[in-house]
N, C-alpha and C positions, 0 to 999 in steps of 0.2 A: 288248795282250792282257790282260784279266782275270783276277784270282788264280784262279778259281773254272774261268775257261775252262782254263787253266795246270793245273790240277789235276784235270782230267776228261782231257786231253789225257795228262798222267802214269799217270792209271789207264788207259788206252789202251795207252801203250806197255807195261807192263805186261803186261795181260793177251794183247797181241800175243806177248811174248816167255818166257811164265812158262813155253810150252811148250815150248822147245828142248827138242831132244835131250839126256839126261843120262848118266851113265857108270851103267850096270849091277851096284853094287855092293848084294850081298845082303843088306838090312836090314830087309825087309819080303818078307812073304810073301803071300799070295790066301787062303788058307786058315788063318793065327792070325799075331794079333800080334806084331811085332816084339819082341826081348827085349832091342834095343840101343835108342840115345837117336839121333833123326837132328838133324841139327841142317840150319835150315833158313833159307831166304832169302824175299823176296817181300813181300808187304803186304798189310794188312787197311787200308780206307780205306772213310768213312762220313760221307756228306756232310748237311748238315744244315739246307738249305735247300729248297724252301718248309718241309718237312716230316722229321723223322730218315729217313734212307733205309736202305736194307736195306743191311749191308757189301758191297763186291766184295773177293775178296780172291785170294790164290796163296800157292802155297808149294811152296818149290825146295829140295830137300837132297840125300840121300844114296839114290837108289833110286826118287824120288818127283819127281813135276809135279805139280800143280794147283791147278784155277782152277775158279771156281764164283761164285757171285752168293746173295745169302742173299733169305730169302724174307719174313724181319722183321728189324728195326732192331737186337736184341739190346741190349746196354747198352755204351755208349763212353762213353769218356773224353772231359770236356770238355762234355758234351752241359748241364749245367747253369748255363751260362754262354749264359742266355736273355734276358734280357742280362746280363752283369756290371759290374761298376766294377772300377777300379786297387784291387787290396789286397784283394779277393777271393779267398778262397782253391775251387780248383776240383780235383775228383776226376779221375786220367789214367787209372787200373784201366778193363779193361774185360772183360766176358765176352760170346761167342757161344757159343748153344749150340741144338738142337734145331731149329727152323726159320730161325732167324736164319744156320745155314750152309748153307741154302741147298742146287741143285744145278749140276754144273756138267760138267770130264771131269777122268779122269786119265792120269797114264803111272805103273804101278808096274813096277819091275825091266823097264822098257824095251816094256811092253805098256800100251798103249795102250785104256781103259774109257770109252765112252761111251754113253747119260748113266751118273752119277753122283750119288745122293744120299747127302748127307754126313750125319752125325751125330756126338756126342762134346762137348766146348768146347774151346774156345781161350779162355785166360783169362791176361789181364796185367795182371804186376804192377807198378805206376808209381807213384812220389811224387807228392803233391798238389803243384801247383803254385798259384802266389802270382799275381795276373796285376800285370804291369808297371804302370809310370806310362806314359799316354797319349803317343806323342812324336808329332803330329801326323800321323801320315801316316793312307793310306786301310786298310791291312792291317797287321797283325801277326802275326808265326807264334811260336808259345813251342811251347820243346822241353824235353823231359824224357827219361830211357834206362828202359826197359822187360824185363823179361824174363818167359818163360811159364810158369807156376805150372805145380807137377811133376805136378797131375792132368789137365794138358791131353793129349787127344788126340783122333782122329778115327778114324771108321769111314766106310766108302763102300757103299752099296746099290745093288744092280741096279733096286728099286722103289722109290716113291714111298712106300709104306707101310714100308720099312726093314724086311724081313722076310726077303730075299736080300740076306747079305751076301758081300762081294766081298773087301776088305781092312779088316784094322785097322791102326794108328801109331801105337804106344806101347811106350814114352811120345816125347814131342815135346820136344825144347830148343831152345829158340832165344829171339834179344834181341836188341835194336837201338833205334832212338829213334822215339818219340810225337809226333808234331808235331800240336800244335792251332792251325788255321786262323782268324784272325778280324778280323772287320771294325771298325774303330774309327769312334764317333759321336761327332764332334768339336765342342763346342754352348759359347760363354763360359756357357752358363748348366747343363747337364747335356751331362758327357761318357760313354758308356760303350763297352763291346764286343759283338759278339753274334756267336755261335760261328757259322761256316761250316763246317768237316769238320775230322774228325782221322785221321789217317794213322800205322800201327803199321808202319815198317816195319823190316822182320827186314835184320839181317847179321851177321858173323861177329866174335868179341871172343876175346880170350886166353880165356875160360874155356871157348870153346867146343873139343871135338874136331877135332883135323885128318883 
């Protein structure tokens, strides 16, 4: 099996299971934004072959489900490693915001919205990474830890024009690690990398709320 098939197969399960059932704790309301931080789970992944692809992403916390598909690339991390060399330094930040989130559904406080379109960003914060020395093989994954800049959040729309809204989430915390996906071009004469996807996925760390 293929890194890339491995990793389409990951956002599968993924978006199969982002929808479980959650516990109904009240953090978000239908009608104005939350006044607490939810801290949340899931992943934002954004593949980067032939072409940048638009994010798929989820996100599981406290009161909230969802899943959705973006409708542009947005800006990822990693994405300037078209190709790069060993000792390259590459940017992991990334922001989604305005059509780049896409629509998708939700479950807020155990109720169930579909469709959904989303609005707001999701913005993270990542050290630049260094890229490796070449060690032969066909793949490399380099990882770095991430967390979401405190003006991230999201809103959800009944329309397409974001004109009826449904919920807001904010603000949003959460962090976990950046994995950037890549292929290595192994040459005695020119070796380098070239970015395949990078994958923000959220989980839960001491500094987050229990």
């Amino acid at each position: 099996m293929s890194a890339r098939t491995s990793t389409q197969k990951s956002i599968s399960r993924r978006l199969g299971v982002a929808f479980l059932a959650i516990g109904c704790v009240a953090v978000v309301t239908t009608t104005a934004w939350s006044q607490e931080s939810v801290v949340v789970g899931g992943a934002v992944t954004v593949l980067g072959t032939p072409s940048v692809a638009p994010p798929f992403w989820s996100l599981v916390g406290e009161g909230i489900s969802l899943i959705a598909a973006g409708g542009e690339p947005g800006s990822t991390g990693g994405q300037s490693c078209r190709p790069c060399l060993a000792g390259h330094t590459v940017s992991m930040g990334g922001f989604f915001a305005g059509q780049s989130l896409g629509s998708g559904q939700a479950v807020v406080n155990g109720v169930l919205v579909r469709p959904v379109f989303f609005a707001g960003a999701l913005v993270f914060d990542a050290k630049d990474v260094v890229m490796p020395d070449f060690d032969g093989n066909s793949w490399r994954n380099v990882t770095v830890r991430f967390k979401l800049a405190a003006d991230s959040s999201l809103q959800g729309y009944a329309d397409s024009a974001r004109t009826q809204l449904l919920f807001t989430i904010r603000p949003l915390v959460g962090r976990g690690t950046a994995t950037l996906q890549l292929l290595q071009h192994i040459d005695p004469t020119f070796s380098f990398y070239e970015w395949k996807s990078t994958t923000y996925t959220f989980g839960r760390d001491r500094g987050d709320r229990e």
